[in-house]
N, C-alpha and C positions, 0 to 999 in steps of 0.2 A: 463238239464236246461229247465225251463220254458218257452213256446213264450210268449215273452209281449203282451200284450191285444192293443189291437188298441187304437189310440190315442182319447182322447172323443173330445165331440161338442165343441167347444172354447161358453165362456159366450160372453158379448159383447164389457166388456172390452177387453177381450183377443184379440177376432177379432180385436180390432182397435190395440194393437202390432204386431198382423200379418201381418197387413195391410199395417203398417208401415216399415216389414222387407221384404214382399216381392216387395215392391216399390225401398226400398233402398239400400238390399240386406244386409248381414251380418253387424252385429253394435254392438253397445254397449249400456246396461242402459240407460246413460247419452245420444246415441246419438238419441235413441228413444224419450225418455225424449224429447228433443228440439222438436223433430217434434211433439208430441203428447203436447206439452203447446202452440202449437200456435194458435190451438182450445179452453184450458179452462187448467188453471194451476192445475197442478200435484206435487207431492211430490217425490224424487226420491227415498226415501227406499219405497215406494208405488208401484212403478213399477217395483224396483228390485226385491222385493217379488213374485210381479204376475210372472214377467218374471220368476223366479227360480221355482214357482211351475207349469207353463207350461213346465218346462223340467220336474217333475218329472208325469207330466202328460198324458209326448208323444209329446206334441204340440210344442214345440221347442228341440233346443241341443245348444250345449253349448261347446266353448273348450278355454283355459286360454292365453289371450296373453295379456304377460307383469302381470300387476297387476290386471288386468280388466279381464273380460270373452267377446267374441263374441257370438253373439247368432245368432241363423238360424234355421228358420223355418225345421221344422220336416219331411211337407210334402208340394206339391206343389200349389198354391192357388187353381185350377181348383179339385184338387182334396179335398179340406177341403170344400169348396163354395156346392161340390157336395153332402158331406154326411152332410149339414147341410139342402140341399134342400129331398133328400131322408128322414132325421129326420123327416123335416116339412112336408113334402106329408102324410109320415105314419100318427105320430096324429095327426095331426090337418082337412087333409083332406083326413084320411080313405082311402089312398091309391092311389087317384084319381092324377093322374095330371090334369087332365081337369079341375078337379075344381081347383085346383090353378091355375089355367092359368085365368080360371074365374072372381075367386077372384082381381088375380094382375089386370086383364086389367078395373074391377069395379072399383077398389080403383085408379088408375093411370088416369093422365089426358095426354096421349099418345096423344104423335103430330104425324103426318103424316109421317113424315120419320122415326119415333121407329117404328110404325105400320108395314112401308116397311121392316124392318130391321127382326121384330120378323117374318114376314110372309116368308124371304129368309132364316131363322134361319131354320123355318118347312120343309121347299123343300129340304134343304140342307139334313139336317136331315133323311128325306125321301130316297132320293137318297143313302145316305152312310147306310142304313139298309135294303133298296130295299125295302120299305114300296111305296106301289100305289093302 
C-alpha cells in the first residue's frame, strides 16, 4: 500500500473550518456552520462539501455518529500554521525568514507590548537551539 501524501495548504475557506474545530474541538457540519455564520451567512451543503473534501484531502477525518459525521482536524494547529508559514517563506520570500519578519513588522502597526512579546519569542528561541 501506498503512504498518503501529506496533507495540502488549507485555502482560506478551509482555514476558517479549521479554526473553527480546533477552538471547539470535534463537531459537526451543522455545528461549524453556527459558528462560522456569525461572521457572514453560509449555506450548509456549502460547508458540508468543503468539510467532506478536506477529508479527502488530508485536512480533516471524519467518523459517523448517529446520522451525522464528527469531524476533527487532521493535524494539530501549530503544525498546519507551520507549513503554511514554510509555504509562504519559500515563494514569496525566496527562503528568507528575515524578510518576512520585515515584511510583517512594515505592514503591522505593533504596539509595544507585541514588540516585547516577538522580541522574548527570539531569545526564547535562541536559548532552545543554543543559537548566541
Amino acid at each position: 500500500m501506498a503512504a498518503r501524501p501529506a496533507p495540502e495548504t488549507p485555502t482560506d475557506g478551509e482555514l476558517e473550518i479549521l479554526k473553527v474545530l480546533w477552538q471547539r474541538g470535534p463537531s459537526t457540519v451543522r455545528e461549524v456552520l453556527e459558528v462560522l455564520n456569525r461572521q457572514r451567512e453560509r449555506a450548509y451543503t456549502s460547508i458540508m462539501t468543503m468539510m467532506n473534501l478536506m477529508v479527502d484531502k488530508g485536512l480533516l477525518q471524519r467518523e459517523p455518529q448517529g446520522r451525522a459525521f464528527i469531524y476533527r482536524p487532521a493535524s494539530a494547529q501549530r503544525a498546519v500554521l507551520s507549513e503554511i508559514v514554510d509555504n509562504l517563506v519559500g515563494k514569496a520570500f525566496d527562503g528568507s525568514p528575515s524578510s518576512l519578519v520585515t515584511a510583517l513588522l512594515d505592514k503591522s502597526k505593533l504596539s509595544p507590548e507585541e514588540a516585547e512579546r516577538i522580541k522574548d519569542a527570539i531569545i526564547e528561541y535562541q536559548e532552545e537551539k543554543g543559537i548566541r
